[in-house]
N, C-alpha and C positions, 0 to 999 in steps of 0.2 A: 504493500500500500504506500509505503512509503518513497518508493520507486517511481510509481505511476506518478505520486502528487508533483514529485522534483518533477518528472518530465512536462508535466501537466502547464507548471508552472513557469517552466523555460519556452515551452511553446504560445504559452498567453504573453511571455515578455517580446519573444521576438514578432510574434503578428503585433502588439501595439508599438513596438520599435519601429516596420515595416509602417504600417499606418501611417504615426506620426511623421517619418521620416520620406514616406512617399514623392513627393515635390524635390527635395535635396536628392535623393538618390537617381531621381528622372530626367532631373536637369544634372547630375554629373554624367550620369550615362550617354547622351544626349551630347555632350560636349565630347568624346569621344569617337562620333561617328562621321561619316563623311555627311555631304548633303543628299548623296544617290542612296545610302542604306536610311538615313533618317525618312525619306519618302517612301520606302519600301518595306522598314522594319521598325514602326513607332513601341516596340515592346522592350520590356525592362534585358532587354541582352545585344551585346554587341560582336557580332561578327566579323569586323575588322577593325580593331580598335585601331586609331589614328588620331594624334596629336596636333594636327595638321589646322584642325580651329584655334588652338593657341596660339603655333606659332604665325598665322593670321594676324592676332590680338597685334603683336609686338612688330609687327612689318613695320622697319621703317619706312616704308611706301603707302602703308596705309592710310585710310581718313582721318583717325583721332591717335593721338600724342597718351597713348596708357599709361606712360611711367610718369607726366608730368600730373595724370587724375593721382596716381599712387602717391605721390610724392606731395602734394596737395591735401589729400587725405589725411596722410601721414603729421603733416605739419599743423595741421588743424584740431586733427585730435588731440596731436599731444599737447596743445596749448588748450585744448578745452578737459584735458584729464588734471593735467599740472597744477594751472590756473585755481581751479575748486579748492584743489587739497591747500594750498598755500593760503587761497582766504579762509576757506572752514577751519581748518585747526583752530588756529587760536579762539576762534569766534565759539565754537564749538569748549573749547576750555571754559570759558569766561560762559556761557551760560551753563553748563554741566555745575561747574565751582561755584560759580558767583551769583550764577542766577538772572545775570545781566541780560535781559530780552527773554527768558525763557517764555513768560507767559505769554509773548504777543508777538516779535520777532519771529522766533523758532516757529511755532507755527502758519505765521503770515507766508515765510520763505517756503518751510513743507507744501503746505498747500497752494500755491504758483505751480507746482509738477502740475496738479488736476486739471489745470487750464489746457483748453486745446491750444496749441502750438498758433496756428493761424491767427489766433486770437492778436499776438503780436506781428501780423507780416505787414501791414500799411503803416505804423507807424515806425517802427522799425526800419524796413527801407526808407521813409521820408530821413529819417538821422543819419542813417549811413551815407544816404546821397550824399546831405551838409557837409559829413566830416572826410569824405573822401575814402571808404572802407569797401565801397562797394567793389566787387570781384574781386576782394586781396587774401591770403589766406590768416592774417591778422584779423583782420574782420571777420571771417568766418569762425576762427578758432574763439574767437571771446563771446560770441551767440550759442556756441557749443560749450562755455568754458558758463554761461549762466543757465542754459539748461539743466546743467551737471551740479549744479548748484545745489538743490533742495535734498536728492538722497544722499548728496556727501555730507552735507551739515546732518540730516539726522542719522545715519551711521555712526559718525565720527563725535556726535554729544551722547549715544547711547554707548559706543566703546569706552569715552571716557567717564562714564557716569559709573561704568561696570570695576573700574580702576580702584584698587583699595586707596584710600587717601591717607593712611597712614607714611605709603613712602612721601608723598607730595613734603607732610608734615617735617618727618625725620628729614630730609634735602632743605626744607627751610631753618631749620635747626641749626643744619652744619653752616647756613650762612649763604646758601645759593641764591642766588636773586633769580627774577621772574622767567627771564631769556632762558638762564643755565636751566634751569625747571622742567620748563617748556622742551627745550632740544635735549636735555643729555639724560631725564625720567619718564618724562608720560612718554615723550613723540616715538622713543623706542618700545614702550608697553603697548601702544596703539598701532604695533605694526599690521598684524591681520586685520584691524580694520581700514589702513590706509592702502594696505594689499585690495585689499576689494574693493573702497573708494576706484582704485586707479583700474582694475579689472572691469566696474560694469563702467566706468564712464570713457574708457577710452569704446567698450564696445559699442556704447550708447551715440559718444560723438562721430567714431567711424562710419556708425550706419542710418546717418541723420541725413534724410532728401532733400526736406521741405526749404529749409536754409540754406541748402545747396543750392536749389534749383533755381531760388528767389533772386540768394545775393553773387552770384556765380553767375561769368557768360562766357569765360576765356583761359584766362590767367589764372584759376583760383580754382575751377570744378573741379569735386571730389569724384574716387570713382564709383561711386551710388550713383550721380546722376550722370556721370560720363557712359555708365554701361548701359542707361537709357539710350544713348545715341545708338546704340550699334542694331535697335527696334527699330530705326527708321526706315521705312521701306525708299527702297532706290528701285531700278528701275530692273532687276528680277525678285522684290520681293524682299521679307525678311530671309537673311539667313539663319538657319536655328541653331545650329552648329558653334559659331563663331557667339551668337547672345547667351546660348548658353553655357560656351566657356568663358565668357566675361563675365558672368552672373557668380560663375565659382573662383573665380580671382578675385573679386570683390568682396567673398564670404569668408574667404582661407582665413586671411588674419583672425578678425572677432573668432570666427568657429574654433582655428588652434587656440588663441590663448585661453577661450573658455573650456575647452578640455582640458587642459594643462592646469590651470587653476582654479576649477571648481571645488575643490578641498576649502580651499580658502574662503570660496563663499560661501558657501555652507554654511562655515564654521562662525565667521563675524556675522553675517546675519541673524542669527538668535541669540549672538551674544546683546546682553542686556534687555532680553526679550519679555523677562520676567519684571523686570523695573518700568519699561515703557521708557 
């Protein structure tokens, strides 16, 4: 019985593995094949696997510049993962300790996520016009750098609220002032939660459209909306092959580092779960 149930129950994980992952595994497969078997063979198997829609992507003879959407990407996110953690901390101290904004602050800024995104696009572009941000990857990374905003500050006050304060105490004792405090006892205590600050918000800014698509038209598009373009019908049609291996270059980063570090979110997301 106890045979059956183990098989039983590897077979319910892998049909809702397959389920869930349907779409991802379609469109990798999909990427794969030439354009003559993708019109001949729309099924989950590939009979001449060929690489030949990537190296597509990267022709330098091609229509769009991937490495400059990659590179773009790149630079935007890190500046909208970076950016949070460097204002949240300390902000994030001082209401945990002090209390400073907790009742009204903290929650004003949490609740900004719930808002739909759109909500800010007309005014937003009217200010970037003014200040000259429009299509720069500066501009983009600091719209991605206040999105990321709200779940870093409440991760990063609920990791430090979980923090015994006795060390904070014993470090003011010996004579540490506020900086030394800050850098050399809590910021290394609060490392899995600055771990996972930096995990969802870099996945969060990498795989943000709407801001892309808005304040981006050249110089600055990520490739979320750059692998829009390769949807555009020309004049035989979409290729499927070629979109849908830019759709899985697109996905690689966020997808790898969230397998690689999902221990880590796990594990600070219910820390201070029981506190609120």
């Amino acid at each position: 019985m106890k045979r059956a149930s183990d098989i039983l129950r590897i077979l319910v994980f892998l049909a809702a593995a397959l389920i869930l992952n349907f779409p991802v595994i379609a469109t990798l497969v999909t990427s794969l094949k030439s354009n003559a078997e993708i019109a001949r063979n729309p099924g989950l198997w590939v009979e001449a696997p060929t690489l030949g829609n990537y190296a597509a992507i990267f022709d330098a003879a091609g229509r769009f510049d991937v490495w400059t959407f990659l590179n773009s990407s790149l630079v935007a996110a890190a500046i909208g993962t970076i950016l949070p953690i460097i204002v949240c901390f300390p902000a994030a101290w001082v209401m945990a300790r002090r209390g400073v904004g907790a009742a009204i602050l903290f929650p004003a800024t949490v609740n900004l996520r719930t808002l739909p995104l759109i909500v800010f696009a007309i005014p937003l572009y009217i200010m970037y016009q003014s200040l000259g941000l429009l299509d720069t990857r500066l501009g983009l990374g600091l719209i991605l750098a206040v999105v990321n905003l709200p779940i870093a500050l409440l991760i990063l006050v609920n990791t430090i609220r979980d923090l015994p304060v006795d060390l904070e105490e014993a470090a003011r004792m010996d004579g540490a002032s506020l900086p030394t405090l800050l850098l050399r006892i809590v910021l290394p205590l609060c490392r899995p939660g600055l771990v996972t600050v930096f995990i969802l918000g870099f996945i969060t800014a990498w795989n943000e459209f709407l801001f892309g698509l808005m304040l981006t038209t050249r110089d600055a598009v990520p490739i979320t909306v750059g692998a829009s373009f390769f949807f555009a019908s020309g004049g035989g049609g979409v290729e499927w092959g070629v979109a849908a291996a830019i759709i899985v270059i697109a996905a690689a980063p966020p997808v790898v580092l969230g397998l690689f570090m999902y221990r880590h979110i796990g594990g600070s997301m219910t820390t201070g779960a029981v506190k609120g």
